[in-house]
NURO-11214 format. One record per residue (C-alpha): residue in one letter; y, z, x; residue number from 1; chain. Coordinates in steps of 0.1 Angstrom, whole numbers, plus 5000, padded with zeros to 4 digits. Each point is the difference from the previous one (the first is absolute). Last residue first. Example, Ala and Ser with C-alpha at 12.3 -4.5 7.8 and 13.67 -1.06 7.14 Angstrom:
# residues 2
atom residu=S v=4989 w=5071 u=5137 num=2 chaine=A .
atom residu=A v=4966 w=5007 u=4986 num=1 chaine=A .
//
This chain:
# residues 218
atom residu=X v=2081 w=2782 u=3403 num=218 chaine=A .
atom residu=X v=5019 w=4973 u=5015 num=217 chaine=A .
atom residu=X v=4988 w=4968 u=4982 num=216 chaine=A .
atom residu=X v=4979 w=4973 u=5021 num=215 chaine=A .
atom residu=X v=5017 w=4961 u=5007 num=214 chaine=A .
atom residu=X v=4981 w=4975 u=4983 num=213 chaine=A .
atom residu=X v=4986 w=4971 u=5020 num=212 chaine=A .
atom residu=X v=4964 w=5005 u=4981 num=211 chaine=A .
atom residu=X v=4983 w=5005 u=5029 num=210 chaine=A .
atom residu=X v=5027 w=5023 u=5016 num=209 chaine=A .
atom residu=X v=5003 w=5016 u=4973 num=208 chaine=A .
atom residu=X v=4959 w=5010 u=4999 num=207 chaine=A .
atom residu=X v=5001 w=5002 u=5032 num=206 chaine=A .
atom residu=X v=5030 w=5032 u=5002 num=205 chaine=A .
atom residu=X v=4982 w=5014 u=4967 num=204 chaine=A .
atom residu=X v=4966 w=5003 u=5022 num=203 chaine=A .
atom residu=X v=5020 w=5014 u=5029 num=202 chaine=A .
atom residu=X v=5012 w=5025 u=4979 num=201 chaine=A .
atom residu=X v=4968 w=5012 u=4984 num=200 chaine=A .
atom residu=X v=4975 w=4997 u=5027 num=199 chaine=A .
atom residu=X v=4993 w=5032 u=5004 num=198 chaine=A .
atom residu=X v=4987 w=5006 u=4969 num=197 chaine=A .
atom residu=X v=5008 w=4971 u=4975 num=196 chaine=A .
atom residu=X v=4985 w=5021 u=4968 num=195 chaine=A .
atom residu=X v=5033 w=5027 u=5015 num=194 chaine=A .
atom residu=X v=5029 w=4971 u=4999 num=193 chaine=A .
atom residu=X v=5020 w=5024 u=4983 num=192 chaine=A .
atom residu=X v=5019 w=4979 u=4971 num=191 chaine=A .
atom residu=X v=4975 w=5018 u=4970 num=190 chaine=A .
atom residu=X v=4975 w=4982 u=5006 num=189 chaine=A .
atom residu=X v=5002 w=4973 u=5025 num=188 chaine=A .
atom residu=X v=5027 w=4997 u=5024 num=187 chaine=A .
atom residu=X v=5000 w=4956 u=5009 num=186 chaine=A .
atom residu=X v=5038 w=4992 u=4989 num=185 chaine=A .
atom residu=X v=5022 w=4970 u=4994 num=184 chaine=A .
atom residu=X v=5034 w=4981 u=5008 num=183 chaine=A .
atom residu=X v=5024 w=4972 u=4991 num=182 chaine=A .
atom residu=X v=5024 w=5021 u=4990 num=181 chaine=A .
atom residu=X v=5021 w=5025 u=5027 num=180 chaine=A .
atom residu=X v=4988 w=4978 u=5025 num=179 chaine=A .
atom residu=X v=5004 w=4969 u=4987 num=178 chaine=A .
atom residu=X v=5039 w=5003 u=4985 num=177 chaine=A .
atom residu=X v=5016 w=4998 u=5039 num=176 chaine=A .
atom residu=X v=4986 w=4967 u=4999 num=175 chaine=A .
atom residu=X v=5016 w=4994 u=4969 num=174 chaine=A .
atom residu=X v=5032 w=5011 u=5007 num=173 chaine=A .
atom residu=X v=4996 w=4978 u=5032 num=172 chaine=A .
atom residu=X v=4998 w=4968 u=4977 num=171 chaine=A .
atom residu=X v=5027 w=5010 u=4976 num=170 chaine=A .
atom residu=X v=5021 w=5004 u=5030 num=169 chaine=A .
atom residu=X v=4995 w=4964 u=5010 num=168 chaine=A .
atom residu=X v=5002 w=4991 u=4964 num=167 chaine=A .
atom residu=X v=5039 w=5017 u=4999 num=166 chaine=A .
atom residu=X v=5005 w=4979 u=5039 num=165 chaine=A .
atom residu=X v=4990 w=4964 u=4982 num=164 chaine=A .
atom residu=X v=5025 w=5009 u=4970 num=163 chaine=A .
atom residu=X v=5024 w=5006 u=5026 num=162 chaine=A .
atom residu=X v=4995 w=4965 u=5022 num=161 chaine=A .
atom residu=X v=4995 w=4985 u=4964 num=160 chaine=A .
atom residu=X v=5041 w=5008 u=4993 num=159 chaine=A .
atom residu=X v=5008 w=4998 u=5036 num=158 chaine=A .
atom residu=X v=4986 w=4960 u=4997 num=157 chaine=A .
atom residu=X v=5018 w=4997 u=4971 num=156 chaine=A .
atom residu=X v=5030 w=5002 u=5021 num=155 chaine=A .
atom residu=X v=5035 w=5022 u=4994 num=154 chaine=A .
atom residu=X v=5039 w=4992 u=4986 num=153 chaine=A .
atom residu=X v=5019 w=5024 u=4992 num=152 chaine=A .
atom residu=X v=5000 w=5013 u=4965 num=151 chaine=A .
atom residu=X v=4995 w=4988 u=4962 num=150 chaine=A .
atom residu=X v=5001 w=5027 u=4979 num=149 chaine=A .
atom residu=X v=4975 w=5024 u=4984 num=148 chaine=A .
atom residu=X v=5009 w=5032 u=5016 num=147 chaine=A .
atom residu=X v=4995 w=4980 u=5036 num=146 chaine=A .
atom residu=X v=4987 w=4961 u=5006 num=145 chaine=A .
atom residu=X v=4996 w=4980 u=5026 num=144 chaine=A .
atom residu=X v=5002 w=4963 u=4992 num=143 chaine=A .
atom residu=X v=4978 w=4973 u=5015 num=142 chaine=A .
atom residu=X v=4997 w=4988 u=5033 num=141 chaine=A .
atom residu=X v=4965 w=4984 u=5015 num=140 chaine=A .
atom residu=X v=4999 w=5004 u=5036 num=139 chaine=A .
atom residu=X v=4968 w=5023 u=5000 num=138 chaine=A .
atom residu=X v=4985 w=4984 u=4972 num=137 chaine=A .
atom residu=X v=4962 w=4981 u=5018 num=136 chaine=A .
atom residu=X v=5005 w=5039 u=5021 num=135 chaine=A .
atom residu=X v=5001 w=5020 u=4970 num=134 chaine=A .
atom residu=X v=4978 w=4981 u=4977 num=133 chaine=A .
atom residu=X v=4971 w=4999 u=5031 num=132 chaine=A .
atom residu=X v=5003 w=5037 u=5001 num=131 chaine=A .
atom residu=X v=5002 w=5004 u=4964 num=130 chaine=A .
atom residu=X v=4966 w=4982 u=4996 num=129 chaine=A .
atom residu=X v=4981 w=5020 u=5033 num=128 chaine=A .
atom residu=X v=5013 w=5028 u=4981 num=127 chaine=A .
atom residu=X v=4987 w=4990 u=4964 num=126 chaine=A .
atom residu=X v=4963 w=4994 u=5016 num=125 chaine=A .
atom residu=X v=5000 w=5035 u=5017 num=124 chaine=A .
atom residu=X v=5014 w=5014 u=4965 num=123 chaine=A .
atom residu=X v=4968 w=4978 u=4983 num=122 chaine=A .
atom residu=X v=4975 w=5014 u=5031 num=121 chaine=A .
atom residu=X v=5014 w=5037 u=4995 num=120 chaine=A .
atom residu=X v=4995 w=5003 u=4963 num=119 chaine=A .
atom residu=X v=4965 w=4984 u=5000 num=118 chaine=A .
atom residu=X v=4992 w=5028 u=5031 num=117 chaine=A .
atom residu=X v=5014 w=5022 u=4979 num=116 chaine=A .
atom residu=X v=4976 w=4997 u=4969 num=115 chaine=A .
atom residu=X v=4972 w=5000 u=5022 num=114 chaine=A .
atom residu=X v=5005 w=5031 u=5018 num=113 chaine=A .
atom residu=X v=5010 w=5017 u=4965 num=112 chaine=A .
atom residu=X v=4966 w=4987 u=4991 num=111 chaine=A .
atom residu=X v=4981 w=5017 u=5026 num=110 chaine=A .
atom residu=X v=5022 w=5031 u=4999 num=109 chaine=A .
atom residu=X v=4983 w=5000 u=4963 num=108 chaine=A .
atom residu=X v=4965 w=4992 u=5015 num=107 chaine=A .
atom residu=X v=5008 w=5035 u=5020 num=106 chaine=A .
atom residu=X v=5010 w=5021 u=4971 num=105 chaine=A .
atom residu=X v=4969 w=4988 u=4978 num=104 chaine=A .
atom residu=X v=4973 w=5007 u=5031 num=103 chaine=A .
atom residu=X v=5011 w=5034 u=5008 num=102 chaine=A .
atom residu=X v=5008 w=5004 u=4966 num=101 chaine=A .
atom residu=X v=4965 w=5002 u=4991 num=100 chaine=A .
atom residu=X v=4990 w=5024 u=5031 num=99 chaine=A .
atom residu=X v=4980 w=4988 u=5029 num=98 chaine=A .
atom residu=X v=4976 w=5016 u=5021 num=97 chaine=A .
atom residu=X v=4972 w=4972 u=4998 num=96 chaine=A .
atom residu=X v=5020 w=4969 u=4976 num=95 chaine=A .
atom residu=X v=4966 w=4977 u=5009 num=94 chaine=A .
atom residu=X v=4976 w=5016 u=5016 num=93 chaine=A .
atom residu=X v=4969 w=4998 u=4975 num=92 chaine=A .
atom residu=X v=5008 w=4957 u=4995 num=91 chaine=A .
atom residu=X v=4985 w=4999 u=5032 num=90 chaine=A .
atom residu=X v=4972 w=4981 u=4995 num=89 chaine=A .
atom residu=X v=5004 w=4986 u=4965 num=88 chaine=A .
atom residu=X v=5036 w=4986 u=5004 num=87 chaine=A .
atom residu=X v=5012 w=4983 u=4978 num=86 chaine=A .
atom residu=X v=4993 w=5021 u=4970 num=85 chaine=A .
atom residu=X v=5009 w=5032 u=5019 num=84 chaine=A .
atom residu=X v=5038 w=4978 u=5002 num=83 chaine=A .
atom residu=X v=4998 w=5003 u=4958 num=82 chaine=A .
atom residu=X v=4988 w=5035 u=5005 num=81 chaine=A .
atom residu=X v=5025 w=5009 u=5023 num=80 chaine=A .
atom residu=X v=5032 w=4985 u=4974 num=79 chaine=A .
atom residu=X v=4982 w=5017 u=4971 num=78 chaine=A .
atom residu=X v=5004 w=5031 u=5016 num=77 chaine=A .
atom residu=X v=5038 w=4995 u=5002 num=76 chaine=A .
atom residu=X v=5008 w=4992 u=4970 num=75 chaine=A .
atom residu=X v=4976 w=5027 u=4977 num=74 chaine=A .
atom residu=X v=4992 w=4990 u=4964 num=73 chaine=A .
atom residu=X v=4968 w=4997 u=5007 num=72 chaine=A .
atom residu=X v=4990 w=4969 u=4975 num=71 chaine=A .
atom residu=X v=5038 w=4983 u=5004 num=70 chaine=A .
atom residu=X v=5002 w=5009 u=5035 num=69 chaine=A .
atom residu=X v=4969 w=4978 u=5006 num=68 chaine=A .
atom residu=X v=5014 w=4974 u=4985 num=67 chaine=A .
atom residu=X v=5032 w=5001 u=5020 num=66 chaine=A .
atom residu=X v=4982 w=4999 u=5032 num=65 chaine=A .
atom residu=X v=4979 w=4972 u=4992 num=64 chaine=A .
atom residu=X v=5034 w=4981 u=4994 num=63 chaine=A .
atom residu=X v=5017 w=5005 u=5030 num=62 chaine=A .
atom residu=X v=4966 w=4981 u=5017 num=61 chaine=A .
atom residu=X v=4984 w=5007 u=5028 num=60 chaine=A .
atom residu=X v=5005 w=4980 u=5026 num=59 chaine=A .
atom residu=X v=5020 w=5005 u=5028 num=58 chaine=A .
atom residu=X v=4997 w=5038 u=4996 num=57 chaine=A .
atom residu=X v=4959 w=4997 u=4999 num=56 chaine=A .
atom residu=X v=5002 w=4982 u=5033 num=55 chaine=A .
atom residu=X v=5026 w=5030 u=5014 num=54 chaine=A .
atom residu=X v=4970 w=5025 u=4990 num=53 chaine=A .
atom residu=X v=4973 w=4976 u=5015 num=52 chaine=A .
atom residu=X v=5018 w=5000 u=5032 num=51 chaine=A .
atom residu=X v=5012 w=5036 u=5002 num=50 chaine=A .
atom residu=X v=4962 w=5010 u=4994 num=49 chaine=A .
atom residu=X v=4991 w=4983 u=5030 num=48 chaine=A .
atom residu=X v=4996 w=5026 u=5017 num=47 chaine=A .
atom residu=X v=4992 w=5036 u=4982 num=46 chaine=A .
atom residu=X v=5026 w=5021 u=4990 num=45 chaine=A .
atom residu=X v=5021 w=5026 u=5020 num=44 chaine=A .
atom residu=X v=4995 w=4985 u=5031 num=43 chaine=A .
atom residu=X v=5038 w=4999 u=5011 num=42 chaine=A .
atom residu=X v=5005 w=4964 u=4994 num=41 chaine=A .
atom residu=X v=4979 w=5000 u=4971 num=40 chaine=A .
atom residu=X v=5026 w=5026 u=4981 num=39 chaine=A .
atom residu=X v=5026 w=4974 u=5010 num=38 chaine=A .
atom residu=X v=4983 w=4970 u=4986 num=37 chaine=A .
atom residu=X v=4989 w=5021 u=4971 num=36 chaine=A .
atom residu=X v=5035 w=5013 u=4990 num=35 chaine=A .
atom residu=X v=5015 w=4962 u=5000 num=34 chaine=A .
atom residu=X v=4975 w=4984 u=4976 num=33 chaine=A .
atom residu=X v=5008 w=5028 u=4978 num=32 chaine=A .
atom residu=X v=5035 w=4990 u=5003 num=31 chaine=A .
atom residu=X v=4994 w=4963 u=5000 num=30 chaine=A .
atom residu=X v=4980 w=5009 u=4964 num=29 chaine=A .
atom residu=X v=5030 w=5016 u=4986 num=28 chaine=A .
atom residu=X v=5022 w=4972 u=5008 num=27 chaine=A .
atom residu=X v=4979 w=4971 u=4984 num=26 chaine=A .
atom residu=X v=5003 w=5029 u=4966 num=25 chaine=A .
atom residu=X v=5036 w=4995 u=5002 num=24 chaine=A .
atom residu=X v=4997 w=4968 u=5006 num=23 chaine=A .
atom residu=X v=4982 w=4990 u=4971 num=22 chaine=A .
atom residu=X v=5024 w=5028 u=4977 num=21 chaine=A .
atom residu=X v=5033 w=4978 u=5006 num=20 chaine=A .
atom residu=X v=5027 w=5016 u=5022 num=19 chaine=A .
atom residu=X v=4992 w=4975 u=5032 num=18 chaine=A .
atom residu=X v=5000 w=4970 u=4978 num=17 chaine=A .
atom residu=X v=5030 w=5006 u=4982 num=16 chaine=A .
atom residu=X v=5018 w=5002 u=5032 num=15 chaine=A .
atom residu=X v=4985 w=4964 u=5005 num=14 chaine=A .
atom residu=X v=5009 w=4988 u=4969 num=13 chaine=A .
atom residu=X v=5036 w=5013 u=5003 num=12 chaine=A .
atom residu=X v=5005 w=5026 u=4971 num=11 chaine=A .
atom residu=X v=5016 w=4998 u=4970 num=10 chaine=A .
atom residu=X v=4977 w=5002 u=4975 num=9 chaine=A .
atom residu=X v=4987 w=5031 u=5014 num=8 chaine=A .
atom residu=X v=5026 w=5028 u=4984 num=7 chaine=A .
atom residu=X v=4997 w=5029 u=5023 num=6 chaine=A .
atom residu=X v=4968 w=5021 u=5017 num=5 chaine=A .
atom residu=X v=4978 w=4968 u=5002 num=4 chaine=A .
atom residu=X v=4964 w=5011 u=4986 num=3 chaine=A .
atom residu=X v=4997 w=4965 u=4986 num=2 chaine=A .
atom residu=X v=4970 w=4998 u=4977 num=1 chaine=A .
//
């Protein structure tokens, strides 16, 4: 079922992709897979755990997960259980000091991420286009035209040549967008990193890095 905040029918199919349950679910294990790297890095599970943990991610299935939330009743358990499954070693350590949302809000800046990365590639793609337009029309006249009448004279190749610098701003929009969106957390119960001990900042600061997310403020 789509879990797509508007109308879905719409969509590209590879926005549509990104916003469907599957991946979703894909994005919640990469964040688990995530935390344990970085809480192996500073010795706070055993090695190798990280490995098998990132294993399970690749492939347990979306599906497991949702039929173990069906008998629980419980999303984000069900999600560690259905990686426990993978894993039999290790399976104990995965989501250690986390908090559900935690794990939600980060797989969502994992989606955002995605999303704009399909957004930037097609304007990217329509630039390069525009660019080429501009230059191929650069001495071709046609009419200007002001107040809906015909006007002085002026080149398709201006015409595309603006188009081309609107998509250019589009693009830089959007990389001035990832910050502020395309971003996730590590803080445990409660948002005060306290189950991390002393490792609590630097753990959310791998974690992100990991994951290519940038980290929240507070």
């Amino acid at each position: 079922m789509s879990i797509h905040p508007m109308e879905f029918r719409y969509g590209t199919r590879e926005m549509k992709a990104i916003w469907e349950e599957d991946f979703r679910l894909r994005c919640l294990f990469r964040v688990e897979a995530a935390l344990a790297q970085a809480e192996e890095e500073l010795g706070m599970i055993p090695p190798g755990a990280a490995e098998e943990i990132a294993r399970a991610a690749e492939i347990t299935r979306p599906q497991r997960a949702k039929e173990i939330e069906d008998e629980i009743g419980h999303d984000m358990m069900a999600t560690v259980l259905a990686l426990a499954e993978e894993s039999p070693k290790f399976g104990e350590w995965i989501h250690l000091g986390a908090t559900s949302n935690d794990i939600l809000d980060t797989a969502t800046g994992l989606q955002i991420k995605a999303s704009l990365d399909i957004l930037e590639e097609k304007l990217k793609k329509m630039l390069a286009l525009l660019l080429d337009l501009a230059m191929q029309n650069r001495n071709l006249v046609c009419a200007g035209r002001t107040h809906g009448q015909i006007a002085v004279p002026t080149t398709y190749g201006l015409r595309f040549a603006i188009w081309a610098s609107e998509v250019g701003r589009h693009i830089q929009r959007l990389k001035e967008l990832r910050p502020r969106a395309a971003v996730g957390k590590m803080s445990g119960a409660v948002g005060t990193q306290a189950a991390y001990g002393r490792f609590g900042m630097e753990i959310q600061e791998r974690v992100m890095h990991h994951l290519e997310l940038f980290e929240v403020d507070v």
